[in-house]
Predicted model as a PDB file, atoms N, CA, C, CB and O in Angstrom, pLDDT in the B-factor column:
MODEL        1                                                                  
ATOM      1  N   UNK A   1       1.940  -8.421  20.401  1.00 44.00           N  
ATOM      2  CA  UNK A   1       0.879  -8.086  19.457  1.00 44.00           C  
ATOM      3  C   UNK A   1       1.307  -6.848  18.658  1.00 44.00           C  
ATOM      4  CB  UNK A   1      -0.482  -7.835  20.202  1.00 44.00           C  
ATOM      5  O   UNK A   1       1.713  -5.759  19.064  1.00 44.00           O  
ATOM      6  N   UNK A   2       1.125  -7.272  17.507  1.00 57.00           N  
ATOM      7  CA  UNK A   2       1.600  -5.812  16.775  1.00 57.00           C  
ATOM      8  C   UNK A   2       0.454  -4.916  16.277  1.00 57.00           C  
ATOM      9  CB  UNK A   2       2.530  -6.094  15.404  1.00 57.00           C  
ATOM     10  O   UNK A   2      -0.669  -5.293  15.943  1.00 57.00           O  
ATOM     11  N   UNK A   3       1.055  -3.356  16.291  1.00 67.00           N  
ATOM     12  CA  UNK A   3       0.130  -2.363  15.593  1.00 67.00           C  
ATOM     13  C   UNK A   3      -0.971  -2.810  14.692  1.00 67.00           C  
ATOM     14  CB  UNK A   3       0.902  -1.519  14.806  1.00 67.00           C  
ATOM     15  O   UNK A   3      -2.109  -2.417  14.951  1.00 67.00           O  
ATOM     16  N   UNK A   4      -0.776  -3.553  13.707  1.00 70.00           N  
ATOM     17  CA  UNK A   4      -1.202  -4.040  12.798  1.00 70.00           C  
ATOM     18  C   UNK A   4      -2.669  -5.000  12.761  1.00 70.00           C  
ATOM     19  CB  UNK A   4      -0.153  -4.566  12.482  1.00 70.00           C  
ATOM     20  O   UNK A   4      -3.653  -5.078  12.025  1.00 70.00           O  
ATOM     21  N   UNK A   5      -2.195  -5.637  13.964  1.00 70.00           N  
ATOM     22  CA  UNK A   5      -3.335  -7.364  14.197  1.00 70.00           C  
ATOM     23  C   UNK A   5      -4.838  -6.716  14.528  1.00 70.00           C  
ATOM     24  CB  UNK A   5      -2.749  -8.712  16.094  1.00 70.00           C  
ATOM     25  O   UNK A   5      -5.876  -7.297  14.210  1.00 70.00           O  
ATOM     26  N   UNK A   6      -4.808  -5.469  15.190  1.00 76.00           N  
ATOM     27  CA  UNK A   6      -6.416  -5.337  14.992  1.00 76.00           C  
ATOM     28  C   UNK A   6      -7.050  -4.917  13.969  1.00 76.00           C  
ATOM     29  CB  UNK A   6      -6.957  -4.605  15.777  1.00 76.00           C  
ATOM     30  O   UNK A   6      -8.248  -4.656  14.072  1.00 76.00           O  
ATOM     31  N   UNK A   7      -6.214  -4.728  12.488  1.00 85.00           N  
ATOM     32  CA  UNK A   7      -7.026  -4.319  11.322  1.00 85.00           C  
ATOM     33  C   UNK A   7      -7.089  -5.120  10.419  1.00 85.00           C  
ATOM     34  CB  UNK A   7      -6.694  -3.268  10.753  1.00 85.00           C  
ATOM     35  O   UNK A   7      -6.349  -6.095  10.286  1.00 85.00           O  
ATOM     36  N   UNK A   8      -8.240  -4.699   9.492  1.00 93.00           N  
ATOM     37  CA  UNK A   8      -8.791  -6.182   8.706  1.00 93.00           C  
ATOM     38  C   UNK A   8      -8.729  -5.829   7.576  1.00 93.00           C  
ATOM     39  CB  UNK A   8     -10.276  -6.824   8.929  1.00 93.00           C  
ATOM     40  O   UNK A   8      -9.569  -5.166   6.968  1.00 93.00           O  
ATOM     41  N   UNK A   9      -7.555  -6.310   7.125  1.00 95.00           N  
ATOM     42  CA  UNK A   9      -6.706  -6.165   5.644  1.00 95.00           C  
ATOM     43  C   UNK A   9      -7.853  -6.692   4.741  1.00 95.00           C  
ATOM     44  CB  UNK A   9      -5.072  -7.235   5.455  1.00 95.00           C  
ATOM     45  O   UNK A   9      -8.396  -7.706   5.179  1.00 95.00           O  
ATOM     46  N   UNK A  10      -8.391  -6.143   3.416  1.00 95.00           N  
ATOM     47  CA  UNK A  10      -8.755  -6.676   2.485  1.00 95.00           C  
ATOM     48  C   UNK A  10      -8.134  -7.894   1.711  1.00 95.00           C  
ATOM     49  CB  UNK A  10      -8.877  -5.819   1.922  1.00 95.00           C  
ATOM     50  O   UNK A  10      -8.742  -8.773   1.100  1.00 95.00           O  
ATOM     51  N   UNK A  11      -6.633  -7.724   1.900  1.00 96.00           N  
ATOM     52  CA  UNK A  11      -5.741  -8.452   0.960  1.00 96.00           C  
ATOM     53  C   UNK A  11      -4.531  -8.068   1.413  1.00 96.00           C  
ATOM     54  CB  UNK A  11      -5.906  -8.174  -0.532  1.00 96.00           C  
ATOM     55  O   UNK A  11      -4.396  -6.975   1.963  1.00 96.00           O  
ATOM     56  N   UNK A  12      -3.364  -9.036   1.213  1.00 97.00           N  
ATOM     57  CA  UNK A  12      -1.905  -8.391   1.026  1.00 97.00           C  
ATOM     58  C   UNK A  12      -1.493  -8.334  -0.057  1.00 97.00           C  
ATOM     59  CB  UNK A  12      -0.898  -8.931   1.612  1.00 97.00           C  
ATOM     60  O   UNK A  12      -1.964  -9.204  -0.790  1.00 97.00           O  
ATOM     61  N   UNK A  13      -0.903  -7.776  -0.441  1.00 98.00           N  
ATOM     62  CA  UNK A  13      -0.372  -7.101  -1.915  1.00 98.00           C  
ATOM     63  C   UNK A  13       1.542  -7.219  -1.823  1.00 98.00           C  
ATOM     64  CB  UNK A  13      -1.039  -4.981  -2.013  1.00 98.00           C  
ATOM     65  O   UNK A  13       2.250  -6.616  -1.016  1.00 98.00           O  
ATOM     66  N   UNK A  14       1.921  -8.005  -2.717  1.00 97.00           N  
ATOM     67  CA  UNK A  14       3.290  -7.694  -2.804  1.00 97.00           C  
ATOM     68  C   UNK A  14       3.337  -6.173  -3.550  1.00 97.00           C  
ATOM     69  CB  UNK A  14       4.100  -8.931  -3.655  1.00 97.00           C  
ATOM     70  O   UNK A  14       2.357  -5.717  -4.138  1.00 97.00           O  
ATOM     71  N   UNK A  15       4.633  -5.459  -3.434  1.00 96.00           N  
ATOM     72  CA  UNK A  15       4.722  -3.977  -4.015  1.00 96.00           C  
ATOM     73  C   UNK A  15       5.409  -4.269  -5.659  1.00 96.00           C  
ATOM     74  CB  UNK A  15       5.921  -2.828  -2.847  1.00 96.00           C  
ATOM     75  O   UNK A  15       5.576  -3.323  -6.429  1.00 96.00           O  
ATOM     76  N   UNK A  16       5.739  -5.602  -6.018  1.00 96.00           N  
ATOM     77  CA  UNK A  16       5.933  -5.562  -6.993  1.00 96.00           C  
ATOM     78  C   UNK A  16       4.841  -5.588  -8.324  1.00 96.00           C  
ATOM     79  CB  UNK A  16       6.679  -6.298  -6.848  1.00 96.00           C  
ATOM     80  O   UNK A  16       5.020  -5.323  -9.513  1.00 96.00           O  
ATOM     81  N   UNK A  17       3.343  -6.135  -7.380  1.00 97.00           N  
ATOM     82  CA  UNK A  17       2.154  -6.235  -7.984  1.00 97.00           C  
ATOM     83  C   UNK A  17       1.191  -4.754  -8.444  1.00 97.00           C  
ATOM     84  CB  UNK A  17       1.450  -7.113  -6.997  1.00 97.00           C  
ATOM     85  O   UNK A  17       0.028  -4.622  -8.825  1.00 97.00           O  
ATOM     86  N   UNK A  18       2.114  -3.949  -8.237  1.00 97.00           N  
ATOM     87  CA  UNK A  18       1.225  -2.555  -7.682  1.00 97.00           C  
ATOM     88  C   UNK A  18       1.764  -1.751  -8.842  1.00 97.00           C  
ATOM     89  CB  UNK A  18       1.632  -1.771  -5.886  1.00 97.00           C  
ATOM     90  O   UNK A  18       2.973  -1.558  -8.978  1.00 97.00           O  
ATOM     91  N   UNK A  19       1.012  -1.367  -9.531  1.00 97.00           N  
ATOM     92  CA  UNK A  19       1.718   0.336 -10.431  1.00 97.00           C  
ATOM     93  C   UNK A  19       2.407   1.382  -9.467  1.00 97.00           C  
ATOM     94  CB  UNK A  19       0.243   1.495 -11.210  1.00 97.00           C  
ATOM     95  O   UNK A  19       2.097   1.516  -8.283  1.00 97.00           O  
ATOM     96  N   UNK A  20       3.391   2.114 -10.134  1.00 96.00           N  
ATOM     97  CA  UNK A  20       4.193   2.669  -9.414  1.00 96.00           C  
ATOM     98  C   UNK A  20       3.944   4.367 -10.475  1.00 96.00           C  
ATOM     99  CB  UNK A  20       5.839   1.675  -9.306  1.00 96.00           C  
ATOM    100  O   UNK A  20       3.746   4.553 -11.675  1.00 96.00           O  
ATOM    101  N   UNK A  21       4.083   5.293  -9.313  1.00 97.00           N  
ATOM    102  CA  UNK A  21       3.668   6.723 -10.501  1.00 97.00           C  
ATOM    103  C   UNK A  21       4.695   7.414  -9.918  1.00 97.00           C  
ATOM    104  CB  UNK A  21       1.914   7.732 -10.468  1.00 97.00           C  
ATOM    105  O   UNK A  21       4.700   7.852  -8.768  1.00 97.00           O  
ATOM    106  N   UNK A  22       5.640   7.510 -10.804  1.00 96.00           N  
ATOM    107  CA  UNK A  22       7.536   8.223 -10.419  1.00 96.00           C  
ATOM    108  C   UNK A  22       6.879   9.830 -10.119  1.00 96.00           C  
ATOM    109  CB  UNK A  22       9.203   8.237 -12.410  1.00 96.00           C  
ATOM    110  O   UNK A  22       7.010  10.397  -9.034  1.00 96.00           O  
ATOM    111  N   UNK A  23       6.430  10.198 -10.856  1.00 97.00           N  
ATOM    112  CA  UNK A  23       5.462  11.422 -10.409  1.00 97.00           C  
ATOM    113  C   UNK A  23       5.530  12.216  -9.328  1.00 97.00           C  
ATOM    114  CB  UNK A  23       4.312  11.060 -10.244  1.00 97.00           C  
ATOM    115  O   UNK A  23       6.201  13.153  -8.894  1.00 97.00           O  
ATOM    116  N   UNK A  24       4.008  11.088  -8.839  1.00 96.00           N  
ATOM    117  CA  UNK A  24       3.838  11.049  -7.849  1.00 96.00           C  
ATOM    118  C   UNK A  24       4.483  10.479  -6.540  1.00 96.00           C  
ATOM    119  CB  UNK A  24       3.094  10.835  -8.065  1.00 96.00           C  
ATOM    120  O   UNK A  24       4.403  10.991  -5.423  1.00 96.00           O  
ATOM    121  N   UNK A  25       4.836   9.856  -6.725  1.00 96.00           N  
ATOM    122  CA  UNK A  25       6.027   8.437  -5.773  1.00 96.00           C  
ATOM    123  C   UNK A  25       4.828   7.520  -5.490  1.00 96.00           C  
ATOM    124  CB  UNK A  25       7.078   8.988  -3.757  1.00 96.00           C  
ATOM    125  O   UNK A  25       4.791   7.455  -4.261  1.00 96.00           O  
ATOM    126  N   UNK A  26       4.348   7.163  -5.731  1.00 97.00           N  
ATOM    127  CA  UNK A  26       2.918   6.849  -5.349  1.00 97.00           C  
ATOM    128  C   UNK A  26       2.813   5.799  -6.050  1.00 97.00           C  
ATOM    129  CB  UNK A  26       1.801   7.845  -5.609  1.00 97.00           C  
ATOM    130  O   UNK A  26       3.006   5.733  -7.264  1.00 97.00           O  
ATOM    131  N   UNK A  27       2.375   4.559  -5.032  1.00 97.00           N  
ATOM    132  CA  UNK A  27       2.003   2.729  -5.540  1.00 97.00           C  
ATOM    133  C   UNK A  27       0.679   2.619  -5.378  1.00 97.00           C  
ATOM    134  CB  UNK A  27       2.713   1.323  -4.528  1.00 97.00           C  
ATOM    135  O   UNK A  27       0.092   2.688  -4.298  1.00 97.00           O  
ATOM    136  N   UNK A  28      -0.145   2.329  -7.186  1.00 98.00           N  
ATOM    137  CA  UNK A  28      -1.480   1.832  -7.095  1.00 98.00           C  
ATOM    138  C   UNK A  28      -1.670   0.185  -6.962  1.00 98.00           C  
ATOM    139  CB  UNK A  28      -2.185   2.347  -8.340  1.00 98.00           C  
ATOM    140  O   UNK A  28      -0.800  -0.681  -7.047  1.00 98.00           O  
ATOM    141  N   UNK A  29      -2.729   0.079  -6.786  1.00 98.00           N  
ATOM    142  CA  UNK A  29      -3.488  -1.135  -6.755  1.00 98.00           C  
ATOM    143  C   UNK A  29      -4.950  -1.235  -6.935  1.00 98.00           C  
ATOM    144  CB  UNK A  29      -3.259  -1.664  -5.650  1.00 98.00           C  
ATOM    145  O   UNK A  29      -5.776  -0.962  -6.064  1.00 98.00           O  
ATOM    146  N   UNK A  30      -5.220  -1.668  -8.193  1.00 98.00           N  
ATOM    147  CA  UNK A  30      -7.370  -1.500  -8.031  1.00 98.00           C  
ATOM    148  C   UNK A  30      -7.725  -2.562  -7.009  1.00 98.00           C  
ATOM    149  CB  UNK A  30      -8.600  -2.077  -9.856  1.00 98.00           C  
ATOM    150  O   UNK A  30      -7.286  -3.665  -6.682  1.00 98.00           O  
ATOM    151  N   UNK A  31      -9.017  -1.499  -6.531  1.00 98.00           N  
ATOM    152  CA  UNK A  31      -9.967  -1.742  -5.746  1.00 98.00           C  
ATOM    153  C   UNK A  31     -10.786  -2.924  -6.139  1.00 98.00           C  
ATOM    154  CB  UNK A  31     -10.661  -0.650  -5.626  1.00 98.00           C  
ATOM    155  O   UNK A  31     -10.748  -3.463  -7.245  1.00 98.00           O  
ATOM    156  N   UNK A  32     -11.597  -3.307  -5.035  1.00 97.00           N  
ATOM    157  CA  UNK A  32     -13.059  -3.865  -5.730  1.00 97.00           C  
ATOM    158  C   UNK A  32     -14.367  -3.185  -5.964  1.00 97.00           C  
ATOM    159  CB  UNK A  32     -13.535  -4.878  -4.993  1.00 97.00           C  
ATOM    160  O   UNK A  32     -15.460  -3.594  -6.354  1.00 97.00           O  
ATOM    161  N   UNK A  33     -13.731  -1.553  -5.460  1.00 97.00           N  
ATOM    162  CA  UNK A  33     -15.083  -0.909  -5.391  1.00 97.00           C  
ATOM    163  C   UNK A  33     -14.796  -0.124  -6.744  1.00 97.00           C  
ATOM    164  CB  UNK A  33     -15.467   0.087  -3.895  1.00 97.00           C  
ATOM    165  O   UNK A  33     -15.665   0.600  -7.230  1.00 97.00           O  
ATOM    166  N   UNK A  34     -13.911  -0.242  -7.166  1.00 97.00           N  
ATOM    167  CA  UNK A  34     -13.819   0.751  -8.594  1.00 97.00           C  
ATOM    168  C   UNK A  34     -12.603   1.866  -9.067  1.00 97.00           C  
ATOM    169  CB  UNK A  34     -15.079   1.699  -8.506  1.00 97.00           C  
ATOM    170  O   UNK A  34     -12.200   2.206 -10.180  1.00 97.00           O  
ATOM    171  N   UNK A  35     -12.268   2.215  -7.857  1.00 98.00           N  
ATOM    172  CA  UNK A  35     -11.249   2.959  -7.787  1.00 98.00           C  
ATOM    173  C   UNK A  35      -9.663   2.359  -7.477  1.00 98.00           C  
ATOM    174  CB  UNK A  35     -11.687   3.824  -6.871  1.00 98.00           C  
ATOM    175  O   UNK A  35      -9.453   1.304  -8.076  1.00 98.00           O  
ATOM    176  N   UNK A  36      -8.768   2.743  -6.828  1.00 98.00           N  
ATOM    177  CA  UNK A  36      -7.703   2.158  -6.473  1.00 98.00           C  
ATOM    178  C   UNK A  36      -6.800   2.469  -4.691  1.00 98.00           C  
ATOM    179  CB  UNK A  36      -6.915   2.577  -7.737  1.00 98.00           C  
ATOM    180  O   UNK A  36      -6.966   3.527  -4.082  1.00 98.00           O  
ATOM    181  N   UNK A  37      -6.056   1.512  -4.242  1.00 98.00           N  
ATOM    182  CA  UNK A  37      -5.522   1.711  -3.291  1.00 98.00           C  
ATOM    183  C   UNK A  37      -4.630   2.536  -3.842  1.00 98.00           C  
ATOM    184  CB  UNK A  37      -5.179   0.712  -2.606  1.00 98.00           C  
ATOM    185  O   UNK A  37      -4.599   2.841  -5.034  1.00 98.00           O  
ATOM    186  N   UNK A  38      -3.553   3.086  -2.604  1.00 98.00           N  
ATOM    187  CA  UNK A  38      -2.478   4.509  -2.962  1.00 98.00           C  
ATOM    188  C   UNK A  38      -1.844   4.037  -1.442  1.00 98.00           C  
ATOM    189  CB  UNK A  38      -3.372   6.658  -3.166  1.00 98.00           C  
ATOM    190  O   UNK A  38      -2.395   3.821  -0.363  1.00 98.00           O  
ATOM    191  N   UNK A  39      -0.636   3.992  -1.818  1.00 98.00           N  
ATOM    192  CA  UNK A  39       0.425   4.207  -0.649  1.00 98.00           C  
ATOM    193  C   UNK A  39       1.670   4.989  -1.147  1.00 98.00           C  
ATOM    194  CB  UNK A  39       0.948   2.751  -0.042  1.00 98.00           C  
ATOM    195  O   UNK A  39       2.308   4.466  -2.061  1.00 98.00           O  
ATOM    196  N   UNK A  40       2.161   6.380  -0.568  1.00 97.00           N  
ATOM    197  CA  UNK A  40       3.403   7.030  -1.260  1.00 97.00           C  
ATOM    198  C   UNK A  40       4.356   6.522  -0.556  1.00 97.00           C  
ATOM    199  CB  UNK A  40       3.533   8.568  -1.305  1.00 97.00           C  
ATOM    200  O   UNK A  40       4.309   6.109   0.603  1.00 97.00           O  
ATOM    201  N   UNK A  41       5.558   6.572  -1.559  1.00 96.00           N  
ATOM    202  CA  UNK A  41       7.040   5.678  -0.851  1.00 96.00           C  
ATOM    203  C   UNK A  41       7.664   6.723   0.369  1.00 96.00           C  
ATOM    204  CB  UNK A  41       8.612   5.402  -2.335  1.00 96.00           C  
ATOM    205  O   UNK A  41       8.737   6.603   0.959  1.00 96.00           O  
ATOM    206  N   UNK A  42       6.973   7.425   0.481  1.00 96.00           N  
ATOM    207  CA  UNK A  42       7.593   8.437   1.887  1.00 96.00           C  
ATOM    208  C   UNK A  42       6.701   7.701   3.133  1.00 96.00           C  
ATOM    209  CB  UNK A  42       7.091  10.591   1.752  1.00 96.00           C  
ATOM    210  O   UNK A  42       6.963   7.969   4.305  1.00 96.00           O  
ATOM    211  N   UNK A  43       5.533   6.670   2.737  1.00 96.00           N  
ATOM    212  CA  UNK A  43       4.800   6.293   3.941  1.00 96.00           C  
ATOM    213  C   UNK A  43       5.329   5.134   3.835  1.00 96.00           C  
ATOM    214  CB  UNK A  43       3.262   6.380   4.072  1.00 96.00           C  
ATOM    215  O   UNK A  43       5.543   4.651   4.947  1.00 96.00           O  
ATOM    216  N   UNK A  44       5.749   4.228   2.662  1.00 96.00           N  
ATOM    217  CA  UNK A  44       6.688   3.033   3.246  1.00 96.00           C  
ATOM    218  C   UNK A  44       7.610   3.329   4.059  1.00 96.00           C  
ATOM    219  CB  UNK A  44       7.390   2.326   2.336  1.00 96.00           C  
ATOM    220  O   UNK A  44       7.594   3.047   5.257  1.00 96.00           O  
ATOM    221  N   UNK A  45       8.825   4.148   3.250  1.00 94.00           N  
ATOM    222  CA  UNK A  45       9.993   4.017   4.260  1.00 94.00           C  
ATOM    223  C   UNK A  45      10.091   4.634   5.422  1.00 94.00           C  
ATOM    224  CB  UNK A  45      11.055   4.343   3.778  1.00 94.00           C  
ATOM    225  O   UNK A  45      11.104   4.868   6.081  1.00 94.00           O  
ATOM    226  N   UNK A  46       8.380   5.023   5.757  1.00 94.00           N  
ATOM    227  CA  UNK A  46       8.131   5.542   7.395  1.00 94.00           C  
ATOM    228  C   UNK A  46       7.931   3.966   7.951  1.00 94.00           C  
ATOM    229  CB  UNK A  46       6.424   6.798   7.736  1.00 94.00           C  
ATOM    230  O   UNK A  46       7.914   4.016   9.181  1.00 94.00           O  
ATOM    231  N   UNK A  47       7.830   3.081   7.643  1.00 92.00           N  
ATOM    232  CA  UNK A  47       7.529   1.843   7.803  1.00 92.00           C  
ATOM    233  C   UNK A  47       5.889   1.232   7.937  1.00 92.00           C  
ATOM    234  CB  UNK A  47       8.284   1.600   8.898  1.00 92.00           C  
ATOM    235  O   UNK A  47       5.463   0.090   8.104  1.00 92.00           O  
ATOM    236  N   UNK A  48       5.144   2.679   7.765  1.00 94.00           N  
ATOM    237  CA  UNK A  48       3.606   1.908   7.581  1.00 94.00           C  
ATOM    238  C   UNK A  48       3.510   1.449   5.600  1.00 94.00           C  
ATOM    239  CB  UNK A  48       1.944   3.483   8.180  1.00 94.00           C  
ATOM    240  O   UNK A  48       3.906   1.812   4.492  1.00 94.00           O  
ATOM    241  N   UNK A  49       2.605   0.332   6.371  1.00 96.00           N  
ATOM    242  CA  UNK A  49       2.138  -0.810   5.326  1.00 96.00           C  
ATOM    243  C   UNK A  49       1.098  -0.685   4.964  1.00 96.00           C  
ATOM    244  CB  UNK A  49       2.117  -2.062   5.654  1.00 96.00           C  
ATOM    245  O   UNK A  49       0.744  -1.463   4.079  1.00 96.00           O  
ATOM    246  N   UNK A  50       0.333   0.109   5.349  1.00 97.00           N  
ATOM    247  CA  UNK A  50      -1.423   0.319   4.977  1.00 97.00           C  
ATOM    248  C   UNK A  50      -1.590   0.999   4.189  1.00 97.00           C  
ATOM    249  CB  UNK A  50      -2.382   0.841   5.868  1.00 97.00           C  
ATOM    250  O   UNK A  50      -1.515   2.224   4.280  1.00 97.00           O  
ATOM    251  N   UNK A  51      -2.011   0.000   2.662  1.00 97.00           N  
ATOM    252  CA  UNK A  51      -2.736   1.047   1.550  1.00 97.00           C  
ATOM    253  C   UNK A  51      -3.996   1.271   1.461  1.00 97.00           C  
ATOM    254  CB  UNK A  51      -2.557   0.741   0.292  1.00 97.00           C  
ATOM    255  O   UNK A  51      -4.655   0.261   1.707  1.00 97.00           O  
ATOM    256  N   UNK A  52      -4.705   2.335   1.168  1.00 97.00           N  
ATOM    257  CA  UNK A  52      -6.188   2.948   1.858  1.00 97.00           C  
ATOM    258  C   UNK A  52      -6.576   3.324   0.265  1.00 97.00           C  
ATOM    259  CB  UNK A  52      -6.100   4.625   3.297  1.00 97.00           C  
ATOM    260  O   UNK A  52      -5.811   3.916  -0.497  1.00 97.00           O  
ATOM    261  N   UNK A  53      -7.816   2.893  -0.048  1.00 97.00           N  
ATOM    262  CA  UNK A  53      -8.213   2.971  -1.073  1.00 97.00           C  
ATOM    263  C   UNK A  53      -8.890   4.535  -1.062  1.00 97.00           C  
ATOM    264  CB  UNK A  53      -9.008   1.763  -1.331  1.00 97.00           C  
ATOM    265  O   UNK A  53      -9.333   5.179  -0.111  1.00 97.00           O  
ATOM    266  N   UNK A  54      -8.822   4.772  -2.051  1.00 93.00           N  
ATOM    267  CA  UNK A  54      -9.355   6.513  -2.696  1.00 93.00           C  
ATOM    268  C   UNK A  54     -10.562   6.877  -2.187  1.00 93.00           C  
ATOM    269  CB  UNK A  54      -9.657   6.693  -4.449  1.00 93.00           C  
ATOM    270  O   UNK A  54     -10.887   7.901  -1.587  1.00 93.00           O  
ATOM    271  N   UNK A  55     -11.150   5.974  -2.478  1.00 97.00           N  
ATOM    272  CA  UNK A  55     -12.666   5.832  -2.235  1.00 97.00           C  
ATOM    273  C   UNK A  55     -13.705   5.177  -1.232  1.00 97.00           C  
ATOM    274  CB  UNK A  55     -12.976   5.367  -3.132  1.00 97.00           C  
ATOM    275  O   UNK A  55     -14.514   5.961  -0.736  1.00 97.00           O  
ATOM    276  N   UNK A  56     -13.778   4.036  -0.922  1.00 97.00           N  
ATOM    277  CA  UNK A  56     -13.716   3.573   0.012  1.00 97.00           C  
ATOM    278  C   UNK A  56     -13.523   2.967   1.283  1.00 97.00           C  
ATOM    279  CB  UNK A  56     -13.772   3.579  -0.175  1.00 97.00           C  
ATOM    280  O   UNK A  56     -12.847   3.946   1.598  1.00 97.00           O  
ATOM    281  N   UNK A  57     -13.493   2.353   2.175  1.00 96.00           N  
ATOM    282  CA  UNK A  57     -12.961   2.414   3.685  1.00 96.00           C  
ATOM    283  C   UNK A  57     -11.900   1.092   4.288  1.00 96.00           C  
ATOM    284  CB  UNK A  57     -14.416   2.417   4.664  1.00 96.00           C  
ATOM    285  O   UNK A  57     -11.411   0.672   5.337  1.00 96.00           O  
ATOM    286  N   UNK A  58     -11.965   0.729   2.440  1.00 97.00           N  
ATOM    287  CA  UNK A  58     -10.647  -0.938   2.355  1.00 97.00           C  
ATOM    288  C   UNK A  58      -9.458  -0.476   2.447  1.00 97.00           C  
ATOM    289  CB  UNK A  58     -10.476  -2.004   0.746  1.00 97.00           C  
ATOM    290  O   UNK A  58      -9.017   0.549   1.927  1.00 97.00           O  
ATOM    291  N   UNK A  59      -8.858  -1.315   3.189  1.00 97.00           N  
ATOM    292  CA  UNK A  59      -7.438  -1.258   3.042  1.00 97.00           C  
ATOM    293  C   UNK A  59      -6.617  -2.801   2.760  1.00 97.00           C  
ATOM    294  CB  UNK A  59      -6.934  -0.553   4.415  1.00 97.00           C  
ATOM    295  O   UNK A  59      -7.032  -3.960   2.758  1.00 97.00           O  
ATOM    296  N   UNK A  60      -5.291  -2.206   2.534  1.00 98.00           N  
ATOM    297  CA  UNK A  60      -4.310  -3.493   2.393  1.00 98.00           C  
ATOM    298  C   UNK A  60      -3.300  -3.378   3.210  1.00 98.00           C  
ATOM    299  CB  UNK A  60      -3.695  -3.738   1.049  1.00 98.00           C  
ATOM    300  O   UNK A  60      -2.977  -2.470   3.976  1.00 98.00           O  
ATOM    301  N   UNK A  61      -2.636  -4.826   2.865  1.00 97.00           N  
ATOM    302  CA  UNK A  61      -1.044  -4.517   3.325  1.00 97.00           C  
ATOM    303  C   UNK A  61       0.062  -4.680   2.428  1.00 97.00           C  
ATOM    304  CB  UNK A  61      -0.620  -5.383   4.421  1.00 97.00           C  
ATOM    305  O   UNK A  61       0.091  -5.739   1.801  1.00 97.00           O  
ATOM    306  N   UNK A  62       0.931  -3.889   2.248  1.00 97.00           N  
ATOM    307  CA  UNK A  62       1.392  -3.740   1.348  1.00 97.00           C  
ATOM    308  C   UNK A  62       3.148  -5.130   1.792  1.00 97.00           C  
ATOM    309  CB  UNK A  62       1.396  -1.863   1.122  1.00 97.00           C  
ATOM    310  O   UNK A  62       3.873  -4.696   2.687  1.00 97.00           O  
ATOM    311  N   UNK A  63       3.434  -6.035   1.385  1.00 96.00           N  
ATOM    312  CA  UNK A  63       4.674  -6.490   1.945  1.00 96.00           C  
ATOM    313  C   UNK A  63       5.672  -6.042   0.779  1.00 96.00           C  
ATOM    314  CB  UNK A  63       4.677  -8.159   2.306  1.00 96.00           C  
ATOM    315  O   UNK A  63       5.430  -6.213  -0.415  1.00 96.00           O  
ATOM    316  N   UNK A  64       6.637  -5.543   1.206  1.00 95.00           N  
ATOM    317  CA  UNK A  64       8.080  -5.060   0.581  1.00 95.00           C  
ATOM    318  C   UNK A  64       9.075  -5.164   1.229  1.00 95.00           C  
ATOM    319  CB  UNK A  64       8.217  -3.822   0.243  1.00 95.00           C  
ATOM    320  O   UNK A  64       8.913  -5.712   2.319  1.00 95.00           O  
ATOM    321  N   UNK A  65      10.290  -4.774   0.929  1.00 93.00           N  
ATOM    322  CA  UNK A  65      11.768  -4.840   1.323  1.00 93.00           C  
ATOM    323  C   UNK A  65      11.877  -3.280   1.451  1.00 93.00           C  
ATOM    324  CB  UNK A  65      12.913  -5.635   0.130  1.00 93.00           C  
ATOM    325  O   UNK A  65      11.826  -2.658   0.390  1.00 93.00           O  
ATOM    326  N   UNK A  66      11.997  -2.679   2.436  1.00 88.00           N  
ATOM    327  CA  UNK A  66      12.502  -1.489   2.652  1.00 88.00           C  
ATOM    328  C   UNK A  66      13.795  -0.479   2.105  1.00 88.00           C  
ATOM    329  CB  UNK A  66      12.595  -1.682   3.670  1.00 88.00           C  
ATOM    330  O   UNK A  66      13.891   0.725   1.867  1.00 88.00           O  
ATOM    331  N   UNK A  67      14.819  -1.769   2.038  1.00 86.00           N  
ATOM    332  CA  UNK A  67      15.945  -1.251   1.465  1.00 86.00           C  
ATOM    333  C   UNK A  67      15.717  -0.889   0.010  1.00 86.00           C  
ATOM    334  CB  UNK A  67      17.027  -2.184   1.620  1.00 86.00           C  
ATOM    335  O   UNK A  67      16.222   0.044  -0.614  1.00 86.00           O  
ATOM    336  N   UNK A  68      14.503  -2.185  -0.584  1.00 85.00           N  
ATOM    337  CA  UNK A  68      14.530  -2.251  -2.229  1.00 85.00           C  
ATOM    338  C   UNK A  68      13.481  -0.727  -2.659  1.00 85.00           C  
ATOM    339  CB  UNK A  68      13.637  -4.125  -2.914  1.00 85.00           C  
ATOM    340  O   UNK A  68      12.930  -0.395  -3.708  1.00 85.00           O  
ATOM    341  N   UNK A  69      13.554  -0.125  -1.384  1.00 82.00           N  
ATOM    342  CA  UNK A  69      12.670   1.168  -1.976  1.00 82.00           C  
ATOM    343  C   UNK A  69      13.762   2.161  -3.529  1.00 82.00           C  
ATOM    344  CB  UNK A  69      12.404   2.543  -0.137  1.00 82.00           C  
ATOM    345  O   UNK A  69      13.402   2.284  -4.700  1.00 82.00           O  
ATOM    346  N   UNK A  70      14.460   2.438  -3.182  1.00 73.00           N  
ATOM    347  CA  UNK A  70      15.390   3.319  -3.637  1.00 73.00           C  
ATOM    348  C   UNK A  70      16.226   2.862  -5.217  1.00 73.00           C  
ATOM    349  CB  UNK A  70      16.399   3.433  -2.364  1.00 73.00           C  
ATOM    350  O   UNK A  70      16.921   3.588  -5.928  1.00 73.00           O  
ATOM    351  N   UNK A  71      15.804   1.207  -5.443  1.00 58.00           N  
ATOM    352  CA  UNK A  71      16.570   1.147  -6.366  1.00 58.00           C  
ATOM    353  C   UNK A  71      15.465   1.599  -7.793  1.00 58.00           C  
ATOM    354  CB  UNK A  71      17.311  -0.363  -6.281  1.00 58.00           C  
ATOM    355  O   UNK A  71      15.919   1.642  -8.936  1.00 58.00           O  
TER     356      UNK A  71                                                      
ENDMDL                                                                          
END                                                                             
């Protein structure tokens, strides 16, 4: 059973679907509540997948390629 299976993903999200803020390092995705999910690429290539919306208590999962962080 993995880390993962007891939480209740809103959605999975490929990372290619997501705005990316070079900025920030930081991958959006809008919400349904109005605002947007946020995952920074220092919490991917920690290997968590959970993007947590700004505002409310939704989350996602984010699926990517780990290696393809960097290009």
């Amino acid at each position: 059973m993995s880390d993962l299976d007891h939480l209740n993903f809103y959605d999975e999200v490929e990372i290619e679907d997501m705005d990316y803020d070079p900025d920030e390092e930081t991958y959006f995705y809008p919400c349904p509540c109005g605002d947007r999910f946020a995952i920074t690429k220092e919490t991917l290539r920690s290997g968590d997948c959970v993007g947590r919306c700004l505002s409310c208590t939704l989350i996602i999962k984010v699926v990517y390629d780990i290696a393809a962080l960097d290009d």
